[in-house]
C-alpha positions as CSV (number, residue, x, y, z in Angstrom):
1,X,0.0,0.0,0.0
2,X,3.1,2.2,0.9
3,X,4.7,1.8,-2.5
4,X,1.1,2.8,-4.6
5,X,0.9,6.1,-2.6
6,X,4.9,6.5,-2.9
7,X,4.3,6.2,-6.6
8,X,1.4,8.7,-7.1
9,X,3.3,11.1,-4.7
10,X,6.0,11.2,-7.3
11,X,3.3,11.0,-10.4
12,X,1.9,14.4,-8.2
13,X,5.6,16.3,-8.0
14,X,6.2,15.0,-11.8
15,X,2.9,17.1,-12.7
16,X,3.2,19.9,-10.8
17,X,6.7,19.9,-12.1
18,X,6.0,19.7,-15.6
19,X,2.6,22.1,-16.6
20,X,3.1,22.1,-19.9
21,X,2.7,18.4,-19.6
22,X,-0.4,18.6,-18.0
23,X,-2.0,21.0,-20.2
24,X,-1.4,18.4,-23.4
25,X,-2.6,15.4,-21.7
26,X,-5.9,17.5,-20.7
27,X,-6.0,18.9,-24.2
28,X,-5.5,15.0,-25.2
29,X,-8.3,13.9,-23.1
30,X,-11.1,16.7,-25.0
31,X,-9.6,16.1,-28.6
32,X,-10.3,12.1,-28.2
33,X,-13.6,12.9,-26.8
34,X,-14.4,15.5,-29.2
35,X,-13.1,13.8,-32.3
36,X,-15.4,10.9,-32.6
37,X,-18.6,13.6,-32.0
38,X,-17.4,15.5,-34.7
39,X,-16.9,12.9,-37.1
40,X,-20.7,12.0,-36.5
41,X,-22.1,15.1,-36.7
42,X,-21.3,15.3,-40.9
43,X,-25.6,13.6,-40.4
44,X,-28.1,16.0,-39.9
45,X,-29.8,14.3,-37.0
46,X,-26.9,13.7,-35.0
47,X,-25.7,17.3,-35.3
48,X,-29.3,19.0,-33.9
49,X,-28.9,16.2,-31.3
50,X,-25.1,17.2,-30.4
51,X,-26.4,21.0,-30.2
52,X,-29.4,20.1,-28.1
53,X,-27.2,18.2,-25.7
54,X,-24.4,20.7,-25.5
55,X,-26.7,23.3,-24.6
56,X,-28.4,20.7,-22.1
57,X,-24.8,20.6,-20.6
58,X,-24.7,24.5,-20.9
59,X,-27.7,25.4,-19.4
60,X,-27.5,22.6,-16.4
61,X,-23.8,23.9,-15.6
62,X,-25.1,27.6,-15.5
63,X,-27.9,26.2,-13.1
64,X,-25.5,24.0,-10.6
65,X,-23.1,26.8,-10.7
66,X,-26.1,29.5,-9.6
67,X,-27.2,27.4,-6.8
68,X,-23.8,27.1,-5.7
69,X,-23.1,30.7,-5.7
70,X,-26.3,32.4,-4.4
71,X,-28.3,29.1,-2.9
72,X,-30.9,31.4,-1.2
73,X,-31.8,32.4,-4.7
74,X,-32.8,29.3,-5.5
75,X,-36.1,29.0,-2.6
């Protein structure tokens, strides 16, 4: 158990020692998820369905985020 939290201590100091690395593996991580939606939006049904579930996603964020901020708002 020792040598697991040894390792992602040093995994920890490696990141917050190299930012730049972080950044590309984060960008990594939205361009695999992104690519495949993209590809599937060239049909015209998928793309209204990606729109209406990004701005699902948009609108729900704004909403979470609200009641986070100002939660007597929300009564």
């Amino acid at each position: 158990m020792y040598v697991i939290v040894n390792q992602m201590g040093e995994f920890f100091s490696n990141v917050f020692r190299y930012p730049k690395y972080l950044i590309t593996i984060v960008l990594g991580v939205f361009a695999s998820f992104l690519d495949p939606l993209i590809q599937r939006s060239k049909n015209p049904i998928t793309a209204i369905s990606l729109i209406g579930a990004l701005i699902s996603a948009i609108v729900t964020f704004y909403f979470v985020v609200k009641a986070m901020v100002l939660p007597s708002s929300m009564i």
